[in-house]
N, C-alpha and C positions, 0 to 999 in steps of 0.2 A: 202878898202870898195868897195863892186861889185858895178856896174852902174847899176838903175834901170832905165830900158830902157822900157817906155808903148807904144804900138802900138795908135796912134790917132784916129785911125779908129774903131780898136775894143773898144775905149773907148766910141766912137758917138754909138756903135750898141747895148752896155750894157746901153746908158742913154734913146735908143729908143724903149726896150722891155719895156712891160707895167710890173709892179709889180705884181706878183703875188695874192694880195690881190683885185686888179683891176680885174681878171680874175675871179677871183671869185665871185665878185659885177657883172658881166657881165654876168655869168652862172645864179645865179641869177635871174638880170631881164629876161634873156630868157625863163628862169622854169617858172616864173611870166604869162607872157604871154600864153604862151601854156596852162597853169591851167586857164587862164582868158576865153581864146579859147575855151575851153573844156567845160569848164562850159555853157557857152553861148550855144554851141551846143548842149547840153545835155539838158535846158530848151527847146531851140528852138522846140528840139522833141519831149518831154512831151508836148507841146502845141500843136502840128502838131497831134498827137496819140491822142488828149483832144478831138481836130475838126473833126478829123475823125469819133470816136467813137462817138459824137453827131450827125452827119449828118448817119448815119449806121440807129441810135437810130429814127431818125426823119423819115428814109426813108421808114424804117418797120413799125414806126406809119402809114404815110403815105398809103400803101397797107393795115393796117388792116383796117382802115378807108374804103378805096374804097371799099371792098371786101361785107365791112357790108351794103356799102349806096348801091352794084350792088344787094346784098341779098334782102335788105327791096326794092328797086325799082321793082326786079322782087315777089318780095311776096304780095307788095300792090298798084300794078301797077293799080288792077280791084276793086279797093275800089268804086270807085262812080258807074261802071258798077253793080256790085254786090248790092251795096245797092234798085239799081233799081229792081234788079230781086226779093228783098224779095217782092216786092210789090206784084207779082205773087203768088207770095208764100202766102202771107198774103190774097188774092182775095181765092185759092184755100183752104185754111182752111175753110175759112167763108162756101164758097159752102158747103162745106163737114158737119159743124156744123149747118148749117141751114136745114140741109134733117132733119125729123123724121126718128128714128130706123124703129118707124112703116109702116111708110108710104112706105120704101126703102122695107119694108118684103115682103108687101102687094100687090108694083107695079114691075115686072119684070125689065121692060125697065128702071125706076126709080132705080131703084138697080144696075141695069147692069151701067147707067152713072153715078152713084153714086162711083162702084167701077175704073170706068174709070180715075175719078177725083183725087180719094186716090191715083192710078197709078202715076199718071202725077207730083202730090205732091210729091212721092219719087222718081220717078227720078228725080227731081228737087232737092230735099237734097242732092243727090246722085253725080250728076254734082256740086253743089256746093260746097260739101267737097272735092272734088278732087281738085279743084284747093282752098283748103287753108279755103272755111267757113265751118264755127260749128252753129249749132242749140244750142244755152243755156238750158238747162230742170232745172229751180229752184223752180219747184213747190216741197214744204216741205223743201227745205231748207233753209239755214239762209240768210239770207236779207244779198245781197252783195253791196254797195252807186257803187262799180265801172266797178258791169255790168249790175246792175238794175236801175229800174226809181220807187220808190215808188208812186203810185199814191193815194192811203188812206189806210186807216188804219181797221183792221174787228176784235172786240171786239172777242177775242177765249181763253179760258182758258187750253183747252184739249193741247195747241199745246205749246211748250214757245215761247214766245215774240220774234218777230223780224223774225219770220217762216213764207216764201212765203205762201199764201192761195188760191190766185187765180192769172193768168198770163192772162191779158188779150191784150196781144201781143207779140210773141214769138222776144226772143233779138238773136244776134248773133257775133261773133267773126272772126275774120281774122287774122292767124296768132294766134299772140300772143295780139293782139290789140281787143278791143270792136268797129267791125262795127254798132252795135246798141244796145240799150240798152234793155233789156227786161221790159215793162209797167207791175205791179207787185201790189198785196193788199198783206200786210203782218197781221200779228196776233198782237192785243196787248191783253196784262189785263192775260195773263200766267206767267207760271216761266221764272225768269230772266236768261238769258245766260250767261257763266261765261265770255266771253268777247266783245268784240264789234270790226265788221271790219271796219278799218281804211280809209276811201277814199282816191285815190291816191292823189297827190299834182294836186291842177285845178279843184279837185272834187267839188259840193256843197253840199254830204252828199244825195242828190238824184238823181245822175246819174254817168255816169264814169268821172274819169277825163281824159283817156289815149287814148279815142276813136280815131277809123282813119276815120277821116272828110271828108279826098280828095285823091286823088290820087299820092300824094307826101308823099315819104317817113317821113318827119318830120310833120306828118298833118298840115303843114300849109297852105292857099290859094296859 
C-alpha cells in the first residue's frame, strides 16, 4: 500500500483560501454598494436639475417684473404733472364756450382771440397725446362706471338708457389707466340696453376704479 505523503503547507494554503461561495457573498455586497452609490447619485442630480430649473424659472420672473415696473414707471411717471395741466385745458374750453358765435362774427379782434384760444387748446391735446394722454369723447355713448363720473340723470326716451347726454367736463386717460374721470348726465326712461358695463374692482358704480392717482406705478401714495 503506497504512503500518502500531504505537504503541510499546502494543506495551511488550501484551509486559507476563502470558499468559493464566500467570493461570491463578497461580489455581492460590492454590486450592493456601487447600486446603493448610483442610486444616491442619480437623485442627488434630479434635485440639483430641480434647483436649477426653479432659480432659471424665478430669474426670468424676476426681469419680467422689472421690465413691466421700468414700463409703467416710464409711462406714468407725469401722472400728477399731467393732471395739472388738464386744468389749462379745462380754463381753455371754458374761454372758448363762453364767447357767442355772434359776438366772435361781429368783432374782428374778438374772433381773431377767440381763434387764438382754440389754437392753444390743440396744441395742448397735441403735446398731451404724445407723451401717453387721451381726451375721452363719450358723449352718445354708453355710460362707462370705469371712466366716467355720473353726475344725474336726464329723463330721454329718443336715446336708450344709460346713453351719455351731456359731458360737463372732459375725462382723460394715461396709458391704459383713467387719469380722470369724465363728469357725465346720462339718459334714463328709453330702451333698455341689452347689457350693463361692469365697474372694475375698487369701482363705486360711479367712477373708475383703476384710475392713476399719483405718480407711482401701483397708484398708490
Amino acid at each position: 500500500m503506497p504512503d500518502d505523503k500531504t505537504d503541510p503547507r499546502e494543506a495551511d494554503e488550501d484551509q486559507g483560501k476563502p470558499a468559493p461561495s464566500e467570493k461570491l457573498q463578497d461580489q455581492d455586497a460590492g454590486g450592493g454598494d456601487v447600486a446603493d452609490d448610483l442610486e444616491t447619485l442619480l437623485s442627488e442630480n434630479a434635485e440639483m436639475r430641480d434647483k436649477l430649473l426653479r432659480t432659471m424659472a424665478d430669474m426670468e420672473n424676476l426681469r419680467q417684473r422689472t421690465e413691466r415696473e421700468k414700463t409703467d414707471t416710464s409711462r406714468y411717471a407725469i401722472s400728477n404733472f399731467a393732471r395739472d395741466v388738464l386744468t389749462i385745458g379745462d380754463n381753455l374750453r371754458r374761454t372758448i364756450e363762453h364767447v357767442p358765435e355772434d359776438a366772435a362774427a361781429q368783432d374782428p379782434a374778438l374772433k381773431s382771440f377767440l381763434e387764438g384760444v382754440e389754437l392753444t387748446e390743440r396744441e395742448l391735446l397735441k403735446m398731451m397725446e404724445k407723451h401717453g394722454v387721451t381726451k375721452l369723447e363719450p358723449l352718445g355713448q354708453r355710460f362707462d362706471p370705469n371712466q366716467q363720473q355720473a353726475m344725474y340723470e336726464v329723463p330721454n326716451t329718443e336715446v336708450p338708457e344709460g346713453t351719455v347726454v351731456e359731458v360737463m367736463q372732459a375725462g382723460y386717460t394715461i396709458g391704459d389707466r383713467v387719469l380722470r374721470p369724465a363728469l357725465v348726465a346720462v339718459a334714463k326712461g328709453g330702451a333698455k340696453p341689452a347689457g350693463q358695463a361692469k365697474p372694475q374692482q375698487g369701482g363705486n358704480g360711479f367712477g373708475p376704479g383703476g384710475a392713476a392717482n399719483d405718480d407711482t406705478p401701483d397708484g398708490g401714495d
